[in-house]
LOTOR-534885 format. One line per field, with one value per residue (C-alpha): residue in one letter; residue number from 1; chain; x, y negated, z negated. Coordinates in nm, 4 decimals. Layout:
residues N
kolza = A,...
kedo = NUM,...
zaro = A,...
east = X,...
north = Y,...
up = Z,...
END
This chain:
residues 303
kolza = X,X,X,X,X,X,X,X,X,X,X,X,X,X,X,X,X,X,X,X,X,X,X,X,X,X,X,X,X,X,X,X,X,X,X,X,X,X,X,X,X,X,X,X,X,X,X,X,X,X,X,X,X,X,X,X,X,X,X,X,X,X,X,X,X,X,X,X,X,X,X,X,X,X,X,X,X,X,X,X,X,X,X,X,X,X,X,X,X,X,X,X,X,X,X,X,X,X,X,X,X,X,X,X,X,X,X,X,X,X,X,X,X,X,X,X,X,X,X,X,X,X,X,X,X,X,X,X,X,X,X,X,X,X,X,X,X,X,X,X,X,X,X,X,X,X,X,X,X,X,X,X,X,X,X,X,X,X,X,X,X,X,X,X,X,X,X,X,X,X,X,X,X,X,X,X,X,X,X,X,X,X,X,X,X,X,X,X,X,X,X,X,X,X,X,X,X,X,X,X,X,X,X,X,X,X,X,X,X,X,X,X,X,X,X,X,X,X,X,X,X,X,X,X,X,X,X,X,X,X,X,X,X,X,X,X,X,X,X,X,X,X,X,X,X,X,X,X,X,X,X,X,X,X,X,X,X,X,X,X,X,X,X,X,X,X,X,X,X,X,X,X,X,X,X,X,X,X,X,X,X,X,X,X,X,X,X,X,X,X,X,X,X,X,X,X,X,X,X,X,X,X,X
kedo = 1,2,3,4,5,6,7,8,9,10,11,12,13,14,15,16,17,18,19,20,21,22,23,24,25,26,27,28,29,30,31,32,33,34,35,36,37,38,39,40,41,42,43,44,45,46,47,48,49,50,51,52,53,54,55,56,57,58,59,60,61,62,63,64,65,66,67,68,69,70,71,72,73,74,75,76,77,78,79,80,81,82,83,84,85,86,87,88,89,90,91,92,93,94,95,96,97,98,99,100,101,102,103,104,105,106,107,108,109,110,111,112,113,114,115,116,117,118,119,120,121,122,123,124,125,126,127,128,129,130,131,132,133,134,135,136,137,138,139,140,141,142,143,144,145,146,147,148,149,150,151,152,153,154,155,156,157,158,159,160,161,162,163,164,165,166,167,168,169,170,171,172,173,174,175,176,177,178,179,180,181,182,183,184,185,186,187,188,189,190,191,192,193,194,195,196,197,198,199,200,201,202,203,204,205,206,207,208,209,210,211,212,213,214,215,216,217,218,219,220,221,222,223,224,225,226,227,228,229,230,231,232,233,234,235,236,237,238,239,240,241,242,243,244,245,246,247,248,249,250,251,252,253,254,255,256,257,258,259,260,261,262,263,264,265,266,267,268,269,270,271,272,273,274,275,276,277,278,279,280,281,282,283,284,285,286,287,288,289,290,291,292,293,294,295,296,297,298,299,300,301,302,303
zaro = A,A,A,A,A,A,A,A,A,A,A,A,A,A,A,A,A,A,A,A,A,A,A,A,A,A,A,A,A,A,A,A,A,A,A,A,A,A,A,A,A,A,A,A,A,A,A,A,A,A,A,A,A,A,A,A,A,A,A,A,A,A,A,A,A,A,A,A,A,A,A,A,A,A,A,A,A,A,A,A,A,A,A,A,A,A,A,A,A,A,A,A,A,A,A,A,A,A,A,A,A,A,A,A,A,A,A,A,A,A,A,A,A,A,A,A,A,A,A,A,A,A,A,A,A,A,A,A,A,A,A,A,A,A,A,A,A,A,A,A,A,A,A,A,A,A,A,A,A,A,A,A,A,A,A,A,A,A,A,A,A,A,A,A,A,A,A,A,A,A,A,A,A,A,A,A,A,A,A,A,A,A,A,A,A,A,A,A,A,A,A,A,A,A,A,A,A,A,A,A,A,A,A,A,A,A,A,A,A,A,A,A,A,A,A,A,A,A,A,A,A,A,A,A,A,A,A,A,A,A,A,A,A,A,A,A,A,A,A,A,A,A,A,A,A,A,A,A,A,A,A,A,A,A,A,A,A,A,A,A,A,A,A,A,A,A,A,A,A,A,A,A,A,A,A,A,A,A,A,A,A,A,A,A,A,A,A,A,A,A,A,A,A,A,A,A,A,A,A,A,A,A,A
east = 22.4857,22.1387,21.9687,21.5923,21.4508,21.0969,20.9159,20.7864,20.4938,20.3617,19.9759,19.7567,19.4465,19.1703,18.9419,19.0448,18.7943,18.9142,18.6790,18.7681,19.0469,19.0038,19.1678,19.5073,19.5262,19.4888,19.2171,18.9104,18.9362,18.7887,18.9813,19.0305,19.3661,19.5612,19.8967,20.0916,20.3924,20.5982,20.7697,21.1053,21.3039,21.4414,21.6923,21.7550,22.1172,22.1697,22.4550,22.6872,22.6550,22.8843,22.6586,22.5240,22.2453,22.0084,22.1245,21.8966,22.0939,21.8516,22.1006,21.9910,21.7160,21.7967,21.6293,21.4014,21.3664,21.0477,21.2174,21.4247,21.1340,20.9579,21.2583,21.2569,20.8688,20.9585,21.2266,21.0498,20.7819,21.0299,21.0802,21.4395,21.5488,21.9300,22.0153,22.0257,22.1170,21.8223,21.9313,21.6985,21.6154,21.3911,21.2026,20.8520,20.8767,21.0288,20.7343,20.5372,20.1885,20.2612,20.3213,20.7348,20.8317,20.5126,20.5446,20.9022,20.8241,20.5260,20.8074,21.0568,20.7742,20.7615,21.1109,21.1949,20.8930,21.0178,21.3336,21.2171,20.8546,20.6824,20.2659,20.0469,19.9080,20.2191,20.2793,19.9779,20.0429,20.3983,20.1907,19.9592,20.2299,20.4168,20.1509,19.8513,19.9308,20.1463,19.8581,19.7595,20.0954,20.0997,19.9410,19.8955,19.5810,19.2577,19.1870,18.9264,19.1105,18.8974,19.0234,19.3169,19.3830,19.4811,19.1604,19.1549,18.9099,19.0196,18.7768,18.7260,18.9595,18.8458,18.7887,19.0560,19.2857,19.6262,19.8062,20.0361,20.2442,20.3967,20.6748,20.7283,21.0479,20.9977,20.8151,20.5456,20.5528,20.2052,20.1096,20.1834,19.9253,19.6844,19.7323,19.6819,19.3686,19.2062,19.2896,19.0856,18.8279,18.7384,18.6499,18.3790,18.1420,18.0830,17.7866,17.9145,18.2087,17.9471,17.7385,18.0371,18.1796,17.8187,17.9091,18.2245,18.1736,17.8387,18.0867,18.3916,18.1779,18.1967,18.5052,18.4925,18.3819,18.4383,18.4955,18.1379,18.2226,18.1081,18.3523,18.6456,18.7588,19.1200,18.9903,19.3882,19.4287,19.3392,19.5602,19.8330,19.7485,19.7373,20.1323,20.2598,20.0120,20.2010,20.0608,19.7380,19.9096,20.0144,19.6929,19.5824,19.8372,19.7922,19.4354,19.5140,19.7130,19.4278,19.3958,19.0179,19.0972,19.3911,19.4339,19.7054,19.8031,19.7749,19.8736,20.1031,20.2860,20.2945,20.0651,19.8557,19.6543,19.4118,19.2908,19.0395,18.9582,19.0802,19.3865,19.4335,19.8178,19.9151,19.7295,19.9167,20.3247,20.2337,20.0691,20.3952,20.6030,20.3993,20.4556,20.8088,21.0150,20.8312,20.8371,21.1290,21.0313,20.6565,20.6377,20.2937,20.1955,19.9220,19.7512,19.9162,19.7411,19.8040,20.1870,20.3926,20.6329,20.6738,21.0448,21.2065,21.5989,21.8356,22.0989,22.2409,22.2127,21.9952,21.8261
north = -11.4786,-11.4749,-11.1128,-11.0608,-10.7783,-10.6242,-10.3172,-10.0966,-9.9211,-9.6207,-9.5293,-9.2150,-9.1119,-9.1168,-8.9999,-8.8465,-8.7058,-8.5386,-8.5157,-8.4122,-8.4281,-8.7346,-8.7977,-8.8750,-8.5841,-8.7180,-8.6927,-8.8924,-8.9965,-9.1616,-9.2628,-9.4659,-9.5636,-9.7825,-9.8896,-9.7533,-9.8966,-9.6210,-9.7304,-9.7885,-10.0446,-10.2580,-10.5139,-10.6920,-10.8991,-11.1246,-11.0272,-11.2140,-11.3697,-11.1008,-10.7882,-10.6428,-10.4464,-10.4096,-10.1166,-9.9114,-9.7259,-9.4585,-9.2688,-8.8879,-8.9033,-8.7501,-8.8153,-9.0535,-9.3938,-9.6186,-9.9307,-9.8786,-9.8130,-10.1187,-10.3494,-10.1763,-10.2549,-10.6386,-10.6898,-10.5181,-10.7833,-11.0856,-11.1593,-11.3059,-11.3119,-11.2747,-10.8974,-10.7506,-10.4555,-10.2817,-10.0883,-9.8125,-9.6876,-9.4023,-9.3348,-9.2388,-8.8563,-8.7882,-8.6103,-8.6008,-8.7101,-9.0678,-9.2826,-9.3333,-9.3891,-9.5995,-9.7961,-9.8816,-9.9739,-10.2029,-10.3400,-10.4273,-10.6207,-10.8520,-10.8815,-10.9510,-11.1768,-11.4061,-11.4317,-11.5751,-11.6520,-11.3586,-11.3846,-11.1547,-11.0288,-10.8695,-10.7245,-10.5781,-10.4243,-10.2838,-10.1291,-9.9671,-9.7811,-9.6823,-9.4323,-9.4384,-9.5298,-9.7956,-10.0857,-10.0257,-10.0991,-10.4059,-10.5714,-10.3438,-10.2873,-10.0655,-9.9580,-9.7808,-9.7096,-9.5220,-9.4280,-9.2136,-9.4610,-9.7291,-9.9285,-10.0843,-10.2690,-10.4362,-10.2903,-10.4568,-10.3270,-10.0351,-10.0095,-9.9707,-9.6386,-9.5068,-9.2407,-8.9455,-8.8622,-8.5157,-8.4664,-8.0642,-7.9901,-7.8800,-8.1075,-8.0350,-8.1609,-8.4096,-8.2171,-7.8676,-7.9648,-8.0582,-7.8046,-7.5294,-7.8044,-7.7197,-7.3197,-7.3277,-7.5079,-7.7615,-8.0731,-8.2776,-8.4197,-8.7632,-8.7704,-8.6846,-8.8781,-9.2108,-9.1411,-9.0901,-9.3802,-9.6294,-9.4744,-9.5412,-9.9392,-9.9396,-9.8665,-10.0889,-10.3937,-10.4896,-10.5106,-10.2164,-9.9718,-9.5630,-9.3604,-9.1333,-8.7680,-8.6164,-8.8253,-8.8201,-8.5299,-8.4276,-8.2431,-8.2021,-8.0327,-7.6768,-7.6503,-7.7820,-7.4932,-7.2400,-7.3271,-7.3623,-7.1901,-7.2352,-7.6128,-7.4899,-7.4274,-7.7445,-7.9131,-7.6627,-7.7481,-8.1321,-8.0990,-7.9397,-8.1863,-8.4382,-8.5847,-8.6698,-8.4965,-8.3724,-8.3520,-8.3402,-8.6964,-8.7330,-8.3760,-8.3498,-8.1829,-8.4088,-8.3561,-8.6593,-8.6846,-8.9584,-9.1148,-9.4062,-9.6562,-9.9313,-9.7233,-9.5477,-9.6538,-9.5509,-9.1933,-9.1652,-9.2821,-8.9890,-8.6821,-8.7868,-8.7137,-8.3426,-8.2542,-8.3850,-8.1015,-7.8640,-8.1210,-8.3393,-8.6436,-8.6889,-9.0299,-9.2649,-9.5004,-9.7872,-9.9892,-10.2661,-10.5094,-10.8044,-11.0034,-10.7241,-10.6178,-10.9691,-11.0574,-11.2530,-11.3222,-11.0955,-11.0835,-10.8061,-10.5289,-10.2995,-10.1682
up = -4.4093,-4.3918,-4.5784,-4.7071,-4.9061,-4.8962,-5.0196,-4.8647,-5.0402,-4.9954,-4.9420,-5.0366,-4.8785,-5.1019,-4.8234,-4.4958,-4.3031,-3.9329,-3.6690,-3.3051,-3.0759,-2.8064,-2.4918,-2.6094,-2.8150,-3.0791,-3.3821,-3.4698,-3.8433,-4.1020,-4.4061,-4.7050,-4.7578,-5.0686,-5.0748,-5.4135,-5.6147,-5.5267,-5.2526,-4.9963,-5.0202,-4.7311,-4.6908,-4.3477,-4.2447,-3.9878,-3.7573,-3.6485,-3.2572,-3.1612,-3.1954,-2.9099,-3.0938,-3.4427,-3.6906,-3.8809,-4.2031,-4.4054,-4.6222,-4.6104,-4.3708,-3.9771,-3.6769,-3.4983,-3.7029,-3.7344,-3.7991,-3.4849,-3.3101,-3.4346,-3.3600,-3.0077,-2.9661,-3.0278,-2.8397,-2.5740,-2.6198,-2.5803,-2.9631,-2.9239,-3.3253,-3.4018,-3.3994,-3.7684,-3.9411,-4.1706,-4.4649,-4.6344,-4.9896,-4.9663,-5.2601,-5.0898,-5.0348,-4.6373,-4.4365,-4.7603,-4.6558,-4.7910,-4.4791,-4.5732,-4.2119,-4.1506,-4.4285,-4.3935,-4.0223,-4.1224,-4.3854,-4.0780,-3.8882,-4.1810,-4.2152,-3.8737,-3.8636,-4.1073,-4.0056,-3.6679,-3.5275,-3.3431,-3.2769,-3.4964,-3.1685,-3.0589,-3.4346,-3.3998,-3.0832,-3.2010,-3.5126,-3.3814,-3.0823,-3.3622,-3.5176,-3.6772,-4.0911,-3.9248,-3.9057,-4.2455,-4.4241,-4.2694,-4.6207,-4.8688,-5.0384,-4.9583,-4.5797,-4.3974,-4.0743,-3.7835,-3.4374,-3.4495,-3.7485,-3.5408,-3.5883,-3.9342,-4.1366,-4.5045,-4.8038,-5.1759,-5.4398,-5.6244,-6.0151,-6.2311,-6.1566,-6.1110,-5.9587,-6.0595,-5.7493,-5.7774,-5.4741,-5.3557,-5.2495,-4.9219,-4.5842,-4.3733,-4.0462,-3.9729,-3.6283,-3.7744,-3.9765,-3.7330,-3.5380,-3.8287,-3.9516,-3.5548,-3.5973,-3.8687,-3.6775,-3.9919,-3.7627,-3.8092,-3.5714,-3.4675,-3.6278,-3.9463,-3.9295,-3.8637,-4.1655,-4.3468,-4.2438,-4.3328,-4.6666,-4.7245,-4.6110,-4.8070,-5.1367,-5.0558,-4.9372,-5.3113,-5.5733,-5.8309,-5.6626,-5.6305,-5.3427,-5.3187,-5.4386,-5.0685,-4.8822,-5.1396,-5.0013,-4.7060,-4.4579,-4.4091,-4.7218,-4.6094,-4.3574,-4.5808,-4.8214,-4.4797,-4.4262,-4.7993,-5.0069,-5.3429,-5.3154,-5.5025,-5.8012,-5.8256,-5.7915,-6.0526,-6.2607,-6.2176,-6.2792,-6.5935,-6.7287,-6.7522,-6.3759,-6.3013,-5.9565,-5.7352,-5.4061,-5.1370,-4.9642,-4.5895,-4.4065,-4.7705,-4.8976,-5.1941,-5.4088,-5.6170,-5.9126,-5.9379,-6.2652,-6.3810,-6.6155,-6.8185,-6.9699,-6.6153,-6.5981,-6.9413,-6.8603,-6.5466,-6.7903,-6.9809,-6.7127,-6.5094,-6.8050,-6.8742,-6.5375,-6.4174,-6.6562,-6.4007,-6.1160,-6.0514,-5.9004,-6.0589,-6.1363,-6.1840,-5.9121,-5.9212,-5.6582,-5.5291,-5.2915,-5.0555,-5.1775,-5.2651,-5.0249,-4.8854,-4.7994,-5.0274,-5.0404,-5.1495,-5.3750,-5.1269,-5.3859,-5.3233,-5.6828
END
C-alpha cells in the first residue's frame, strides 16, 4: 500500500496592504508572505481499485474542505491518479489568519502530484481557483503575491528572524473581515499600492533584507480589532514580552510576534514560554523555505 507524508506549513503576512475591490469582488493586495514551521500535517493512501472516490479526514474541523476541493479541481482537469484517502493533522490555528486550509490544499497538490504525473500548468490553475494564499504555499519561502493574491512573484530570504505565534481561542471569518476592513473605508489606492509594491521588490531583490517600516504594516488588522477588540491586548502584551513588533496575521485572529537577529530563534523558545501560561497554544515558529513539506514516505503514523 502505497502512503506519503508532507507538511504543510503555515505562512504570516509580514506586509499586507488592501487596496480596492475589483470586478470579482474581490480585493487588490499587496503582500509579503513566508512560510513558518508551524504547520499541518498530511498523509495520502492509495486505495484500493475498488473505490469509487478520494477521502479527505480532518479530525475536529467542519465544513467545506480545501484538499477536497483541490482533488476535485484535478480530476476535473483529467489527472487520472488512483483514488486516495488524505488524512489531516491540524496544528495551524482553523480560520486564524495563517493560511491552514490553503496550505494544506497546496500540500495535497504535491502529494497527489507525486504519486502520479500532472503538468505544473494545471497545478497552477487548481491553486489559484482555490483562493488566494493557495499559490503561495505551493513552495514555501518568501512571496510578494499581488492581484487578489493569486499573482505571485518569489522574493530573497530575509535576515535572520523568528516568530512567536500566539493562537486566540475564538475565529474570525476572512470576508467578515473584509467587509468590516471596507466599513471602515481603510483602502488604498492604486497608486499607493504601486509605490508600495517598487518598494517592497526594491528590498527583497537581494538576500538579507528587511521589510521597510511604512509597508510592514496589515491593513487587515483594524478591522480584526473592530470585531474582537480584546486582540489589542494581546499584541500589547506580546510586545511587552520582548517582540521587536506584533501584529495580527492575515484577517487574524492569531496574533504574531516577530523577532530578529542572529539569536532570533532562541528569543522566540523563551517569549513563547512567557506567554503560553496566559496563552495556550503560543509556540515559536521560524522561516522555512523551498524542500520542506515535500512528500516523502510514510511510516503511516502520523506524529
Amino acid at each position: 500500500m502505497t502512503q506519503l507524508r508532507a507538511r504543510a506549513p503555515g505562512k504570516v503576512n509580514l506586509s499586507l496592504l488592501v487596496g480596492g475591490v475589483r470586478a470579482d469582488d474581490r480585493h487588490e493586495v499587496v503582500t509579503v508572505l513566508e512560510s513558518v514551521s508551524l504547520c499541518d500535517e498530511l498523509e495520502l493512501t492509495v486505495l484500493g481499485d475498488d473505490a469509487v472516490a478520494d477521502e479527505v479526514v480532518c479530525p475536529g474541523v467542519e465544513g467545506r474542505n480545501l484538499v477536497t476541493a483541490a482533488l476535485g479541481g484535478l480530476r476535473s482537469r483529467g489527472w487520472d491518479g488512483p483514488r486516495v484517502r488524505i488524512e489531516i493533522v491540524k496544528r495551524i490555528p482553523v480560520a486564524g489568519g495563517m493560511a491552514g486550509g490553503s496550505s494544506d490544499a497546496a500540500a495535497a497538490l504535491r502529494l497527489a502530484e507525486a504519486i502520479h504525473p500532472v503538468a505544473d500548468e494545471v497545478i497552477a490553475v487548481v491553486a489559484a481557483e482555490l483562493g488566494s494564499d493557495v499559490p503561495s504555499q505551493l513552495v514555501p519561502g518568501v512571496w510578494i503575491a499581488t492581484g487578489a493574491g493569486e499573482s505571485v512573484e518569489a522574493a530573497e530570504p530575509l535576515a535572520q528572524h523568528a516568530f512567536v505565534v500566539v493562537p486566540q481561542p475564538f475565529e474570525l471569518s476572512t470576508a467578515d473581515v473584509y467587509r468590516e476592513g471596507d466599513r471602515l473605508g481603510d483602502q488604498r489606492s492604486d497608486a499607493e499600492l504601486a509605490l508600495s509594491l517598487e518598494a517592497v521588490r526594491t528590498v527583497l531583490s537581494l538576500p538579507g533584507g528587511r521589510i521597510p517600516a511604512e509597508v510592514a504594516v496589515n491593513d487587515l488588522e483594524p478591522a480584526a480589532l473592530s470585531l474582537r477588540p480584546e486582540i489589542a491586548s494581546v499584541l500589547d502584551r506580546v510586545r511587552a514580552a520582548g517582540a521587536e513588533s506584533a501584529f495580527v496575521s492575515g484577517s487574524g485572529p492569531t496574533v504574531v510576534g516577530l523577532v530578529w537577529g542572529e539569536d532570533a530563534a532562541d528569543r522566540a523558545d523563551a517569549l513563547a514560554a512567557e506567554l503560553s501560561g496566559r496563552y495556550p497554544g503560543a509556540c515559536a515558529a521560524v522561516p522555512v523555505a523551498e524542500g520542506f513539506g515535500q512528500p516523502s514516505p510514510s511510516s503511516g503514523t502520523i506524529c
